[in-house]
Backbone as CSV, one residue per row, in Angstrom:
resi,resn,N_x,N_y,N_z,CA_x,CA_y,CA_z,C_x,C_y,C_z
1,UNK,65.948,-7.746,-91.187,65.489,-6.638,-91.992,65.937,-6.863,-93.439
2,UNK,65.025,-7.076,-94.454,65.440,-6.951,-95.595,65.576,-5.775,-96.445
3,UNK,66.595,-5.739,-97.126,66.474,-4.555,-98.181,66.759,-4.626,-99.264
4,UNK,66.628,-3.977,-100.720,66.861,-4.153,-102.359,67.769,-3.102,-102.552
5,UNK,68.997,-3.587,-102.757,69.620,-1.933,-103.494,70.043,-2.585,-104.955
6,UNK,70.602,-1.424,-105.825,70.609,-2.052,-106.750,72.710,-2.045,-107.124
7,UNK,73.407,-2.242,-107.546,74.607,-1.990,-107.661,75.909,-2.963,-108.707
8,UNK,76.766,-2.279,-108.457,78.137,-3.136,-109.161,78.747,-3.826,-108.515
9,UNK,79.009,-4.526,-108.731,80.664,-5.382,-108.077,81.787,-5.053,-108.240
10,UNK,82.441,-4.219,-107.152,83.567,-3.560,-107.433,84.697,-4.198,-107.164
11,UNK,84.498,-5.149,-106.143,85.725,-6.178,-105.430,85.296,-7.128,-105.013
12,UNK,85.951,-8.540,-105.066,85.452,-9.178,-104.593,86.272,-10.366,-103.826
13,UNK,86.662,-10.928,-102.548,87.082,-11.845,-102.249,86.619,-13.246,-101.260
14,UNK,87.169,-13.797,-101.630,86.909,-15.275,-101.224,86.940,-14.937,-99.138
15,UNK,86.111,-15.662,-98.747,85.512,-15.652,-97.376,85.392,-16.709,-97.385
16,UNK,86.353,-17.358,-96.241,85.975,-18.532,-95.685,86.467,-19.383,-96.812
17,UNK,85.686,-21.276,-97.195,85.333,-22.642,-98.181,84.878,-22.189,-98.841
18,UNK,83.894,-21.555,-99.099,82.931,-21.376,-100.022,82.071,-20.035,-100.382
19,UNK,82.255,-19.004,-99.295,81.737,-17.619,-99.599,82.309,-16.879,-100.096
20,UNK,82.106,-15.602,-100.292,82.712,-14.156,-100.692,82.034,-12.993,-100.118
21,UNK,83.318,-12.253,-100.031,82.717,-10.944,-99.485,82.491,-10.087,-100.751
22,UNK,81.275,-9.078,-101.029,81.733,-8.520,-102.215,81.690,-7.068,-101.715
23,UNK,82.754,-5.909,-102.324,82.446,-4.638,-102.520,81.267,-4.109,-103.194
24,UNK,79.963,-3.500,-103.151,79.142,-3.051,-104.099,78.977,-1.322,-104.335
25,UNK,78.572,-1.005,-105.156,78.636,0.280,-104.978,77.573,0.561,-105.796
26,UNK,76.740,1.363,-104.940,74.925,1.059,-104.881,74.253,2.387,-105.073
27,UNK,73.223,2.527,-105.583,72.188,3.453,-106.254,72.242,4.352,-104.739
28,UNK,71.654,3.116,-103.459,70.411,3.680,-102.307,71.751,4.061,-101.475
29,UNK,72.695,2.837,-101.036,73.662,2.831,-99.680,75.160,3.274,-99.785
30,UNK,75.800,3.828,-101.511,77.196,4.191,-101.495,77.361,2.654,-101.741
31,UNK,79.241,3.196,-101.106,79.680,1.607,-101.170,79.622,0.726,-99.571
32,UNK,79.619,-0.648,-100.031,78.832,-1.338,-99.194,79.351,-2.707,-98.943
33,UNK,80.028,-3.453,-98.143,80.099,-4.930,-97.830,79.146,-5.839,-97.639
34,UNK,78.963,-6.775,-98.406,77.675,-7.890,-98.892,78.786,-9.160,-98.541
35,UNK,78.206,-10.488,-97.783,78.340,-11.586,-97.775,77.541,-12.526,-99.044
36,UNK,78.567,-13.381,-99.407,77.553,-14.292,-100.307,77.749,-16.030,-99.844
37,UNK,76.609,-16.500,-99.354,77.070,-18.127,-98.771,77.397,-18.909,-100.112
38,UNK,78.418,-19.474,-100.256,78.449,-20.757,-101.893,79.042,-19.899,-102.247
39,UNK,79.483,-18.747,-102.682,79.108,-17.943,-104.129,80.662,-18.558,-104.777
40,UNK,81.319,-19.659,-104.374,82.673,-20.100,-105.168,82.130,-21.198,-105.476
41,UNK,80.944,-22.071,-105.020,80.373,-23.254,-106.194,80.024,-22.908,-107.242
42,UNK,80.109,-23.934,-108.215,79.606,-23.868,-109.706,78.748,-23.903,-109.942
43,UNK,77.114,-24.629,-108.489,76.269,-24.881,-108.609,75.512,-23.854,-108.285
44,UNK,76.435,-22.396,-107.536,75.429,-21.716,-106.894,74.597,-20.416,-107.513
45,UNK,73.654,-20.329,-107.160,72.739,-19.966,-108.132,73.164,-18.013,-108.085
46,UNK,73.753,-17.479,-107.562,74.069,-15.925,-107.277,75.482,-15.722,-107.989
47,UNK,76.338,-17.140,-108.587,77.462,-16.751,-109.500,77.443,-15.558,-110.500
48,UNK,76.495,-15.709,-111.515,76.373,-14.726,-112.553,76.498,-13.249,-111.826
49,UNK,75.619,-13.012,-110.883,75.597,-11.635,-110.327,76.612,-11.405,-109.536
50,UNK,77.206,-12.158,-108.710,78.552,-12.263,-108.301,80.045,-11.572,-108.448
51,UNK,80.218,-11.834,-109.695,81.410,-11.829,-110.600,81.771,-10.171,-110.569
52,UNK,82.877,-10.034,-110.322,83.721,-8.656,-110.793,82.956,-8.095,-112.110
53,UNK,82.218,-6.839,-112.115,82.240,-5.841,-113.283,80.566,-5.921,-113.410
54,UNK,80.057,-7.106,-112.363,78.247,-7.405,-112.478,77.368,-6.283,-112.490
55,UNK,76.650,-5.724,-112.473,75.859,-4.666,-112.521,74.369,-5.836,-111.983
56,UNK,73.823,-5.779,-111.084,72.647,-6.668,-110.847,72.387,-6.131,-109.142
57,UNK,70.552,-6.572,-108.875,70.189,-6.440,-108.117,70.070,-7.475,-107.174
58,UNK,70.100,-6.861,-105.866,70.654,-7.902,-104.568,69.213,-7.672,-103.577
59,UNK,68.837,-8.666,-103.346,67.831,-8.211,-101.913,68.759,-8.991,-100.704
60,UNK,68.726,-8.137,-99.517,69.968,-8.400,-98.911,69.198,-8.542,-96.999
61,UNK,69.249,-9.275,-96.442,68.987,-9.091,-94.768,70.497,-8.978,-93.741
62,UNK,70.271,-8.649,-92.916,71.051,-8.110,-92.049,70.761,-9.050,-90.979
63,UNK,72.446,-9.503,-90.639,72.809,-10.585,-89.532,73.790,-9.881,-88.870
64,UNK,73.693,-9.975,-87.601,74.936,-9.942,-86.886,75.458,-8.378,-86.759
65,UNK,75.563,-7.225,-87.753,75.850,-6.810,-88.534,76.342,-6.760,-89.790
66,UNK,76.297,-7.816,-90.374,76.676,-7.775,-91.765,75.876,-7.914,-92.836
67,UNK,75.819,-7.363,-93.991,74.900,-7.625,-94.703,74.833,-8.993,-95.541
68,UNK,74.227,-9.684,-95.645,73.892,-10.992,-97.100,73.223,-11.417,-97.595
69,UNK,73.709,-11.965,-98.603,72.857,-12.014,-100.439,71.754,-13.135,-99.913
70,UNK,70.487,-12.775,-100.187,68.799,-13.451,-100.333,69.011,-14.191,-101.751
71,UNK,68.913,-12.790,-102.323,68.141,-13.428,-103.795,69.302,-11.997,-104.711
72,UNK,69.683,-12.223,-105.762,70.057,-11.643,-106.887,70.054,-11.841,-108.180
73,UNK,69.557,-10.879,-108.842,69.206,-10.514,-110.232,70.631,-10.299,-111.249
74,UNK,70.798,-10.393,-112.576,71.694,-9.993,-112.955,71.130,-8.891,-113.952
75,UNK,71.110,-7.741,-113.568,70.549,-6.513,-114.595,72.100,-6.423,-115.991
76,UNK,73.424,-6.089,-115.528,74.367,-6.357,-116.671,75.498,-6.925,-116.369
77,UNK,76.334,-7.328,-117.183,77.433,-8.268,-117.358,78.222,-7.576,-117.834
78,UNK,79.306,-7.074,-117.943,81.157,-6.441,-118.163,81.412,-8.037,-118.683
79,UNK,80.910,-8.657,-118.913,82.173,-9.790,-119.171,83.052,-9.972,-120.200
80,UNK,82.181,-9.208,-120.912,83.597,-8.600,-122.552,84.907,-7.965,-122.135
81,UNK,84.855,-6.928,-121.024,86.205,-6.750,-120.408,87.040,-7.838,-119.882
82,UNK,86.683,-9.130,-120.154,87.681,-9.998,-119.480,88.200,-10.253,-120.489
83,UNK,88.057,-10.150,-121.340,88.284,-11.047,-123.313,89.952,-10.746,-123.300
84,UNK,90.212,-8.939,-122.802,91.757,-9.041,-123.059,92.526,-8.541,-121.914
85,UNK,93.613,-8.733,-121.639,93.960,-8.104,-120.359,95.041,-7.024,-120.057
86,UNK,94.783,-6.345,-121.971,94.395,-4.754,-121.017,93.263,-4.222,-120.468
87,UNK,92.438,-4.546,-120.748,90.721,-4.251,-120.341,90.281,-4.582,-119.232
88,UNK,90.851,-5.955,-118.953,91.033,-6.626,-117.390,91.600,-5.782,-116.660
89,UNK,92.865,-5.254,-116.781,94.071,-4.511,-115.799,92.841,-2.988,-116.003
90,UNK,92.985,-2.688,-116.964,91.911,-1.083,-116.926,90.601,-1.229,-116.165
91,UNK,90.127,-2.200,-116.464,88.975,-2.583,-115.347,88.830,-1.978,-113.850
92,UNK,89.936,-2.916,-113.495,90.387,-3.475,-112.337,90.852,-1.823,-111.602
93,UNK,91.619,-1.344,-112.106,92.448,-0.386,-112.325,91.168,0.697,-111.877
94,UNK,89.947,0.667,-112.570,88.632,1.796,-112.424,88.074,1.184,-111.103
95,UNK,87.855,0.185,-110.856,87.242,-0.312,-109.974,88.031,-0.105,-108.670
96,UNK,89.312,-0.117,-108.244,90.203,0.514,-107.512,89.995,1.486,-107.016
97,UNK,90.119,2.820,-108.441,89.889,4.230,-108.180,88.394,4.245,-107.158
98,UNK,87.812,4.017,-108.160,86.197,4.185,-107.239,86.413,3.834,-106.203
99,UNK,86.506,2.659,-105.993,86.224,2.251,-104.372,87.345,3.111,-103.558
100,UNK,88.161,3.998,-103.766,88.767,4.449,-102.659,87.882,5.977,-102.584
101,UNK,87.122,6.109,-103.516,86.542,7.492,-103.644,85.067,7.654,-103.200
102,UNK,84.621,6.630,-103.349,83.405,6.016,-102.908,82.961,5.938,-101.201
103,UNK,82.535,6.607,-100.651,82.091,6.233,-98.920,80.982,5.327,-98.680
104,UNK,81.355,4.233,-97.520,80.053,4.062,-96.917,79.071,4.664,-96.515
105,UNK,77.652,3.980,-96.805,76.765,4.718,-96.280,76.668,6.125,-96.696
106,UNK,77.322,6.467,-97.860,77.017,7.149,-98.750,76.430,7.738,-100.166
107,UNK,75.193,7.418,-100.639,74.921,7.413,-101.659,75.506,8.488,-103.228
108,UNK,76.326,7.967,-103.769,77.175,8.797,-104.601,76.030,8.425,-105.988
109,UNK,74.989,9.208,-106.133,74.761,8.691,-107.731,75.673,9.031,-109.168
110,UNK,76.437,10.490,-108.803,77.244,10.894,-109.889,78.074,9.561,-110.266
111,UNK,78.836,9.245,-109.148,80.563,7.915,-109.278,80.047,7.203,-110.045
112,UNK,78.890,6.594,-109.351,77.997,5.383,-109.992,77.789,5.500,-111.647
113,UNK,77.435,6.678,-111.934,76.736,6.802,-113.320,77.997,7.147,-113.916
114,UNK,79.057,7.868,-113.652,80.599,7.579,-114.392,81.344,6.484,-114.185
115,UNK,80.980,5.184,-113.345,81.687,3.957,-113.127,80.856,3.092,-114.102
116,UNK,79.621,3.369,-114.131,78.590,2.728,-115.754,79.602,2.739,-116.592
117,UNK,79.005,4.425,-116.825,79.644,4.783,-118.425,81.296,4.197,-118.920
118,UNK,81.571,4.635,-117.965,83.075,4.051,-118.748,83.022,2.373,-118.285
119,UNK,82.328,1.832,-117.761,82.568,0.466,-118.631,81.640,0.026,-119.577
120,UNK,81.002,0.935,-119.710,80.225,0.936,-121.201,80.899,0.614,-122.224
C-alpha cells in the first residue's frame, strides 16, 4: 500500500549498515516511524530529505508493518540551524519537546504549524 504524507524530521537514527529510522511528524498521520534503505551513503539519493530539521515529502509503502521511504522530495531545509550550536542544541531541544507531545496516528496540524514557525 502506498501512501504521500507530507512532514519534518524530528529524529533520526542509524538502523542497521546503512539505514535509518526516522521520526516524522506529518500533515495526514501525526508522528510516525519511516525506514530509509542507504540513507547513511553519500550516494543515496533520499540524503537531502533525510537529515534532522528536513521539511520534505515522502511517498512511503508498508512492509511487514513498518513503514519505508519510495521516493522523497525535499520541500525545506533548517540547515542554517546547524551553522551554530546554540541553534543546534535549541533545535534539537524543540524537536524533543514535540515529539514527546506529538501522538501516533494522530494528526496534530496546530504542533506542526508551531514546530514550522519557530524554526522559521
Amino acid at each position: 500500500m502506498l501512501c504521500k504524507v507530507k512532514g519534518v524530521v524530528i529524529r533520526c537514527v542509524e538502523y542497521g549498515e546503512n539505514d535509518k529510522l526516522l521520526t516524522l511528524l506529518t500533515h495526514e498521520k501525526g508522528k510516525m516511524t519511516v525506514c530509509v534503505k542507504g540513507a547513511q551513503s553519500l550516494r543515496c539519493k533520499h540524503m537531502p530529505s533525510c537529515e534532522l530539521f528536513s521539511y520534505s515529502e515522502f511517498e512511503l509503502y508498508e512492509r511487514s508493518g513498518m513503514y519505508w521511504v519510495r521516493e522523497s522530495y525535499l520541500c525545506e531545509s533548517f540547515f542554517a540551524i546547524r551553522r551554530g550550536l546554540e541553534s543546534m542544541y535549541l533545535g534539537e531541544y524543540i524537536c524533543d519537546v514535540t515529539s514527546e507531545f506529538a501522538l501516533f496516528d494522530e494528526p496534530d496540524e496546530p504542533l506542526l504549524r508551531l514546530f514550522l514557525n519557530t524554526m522559521y
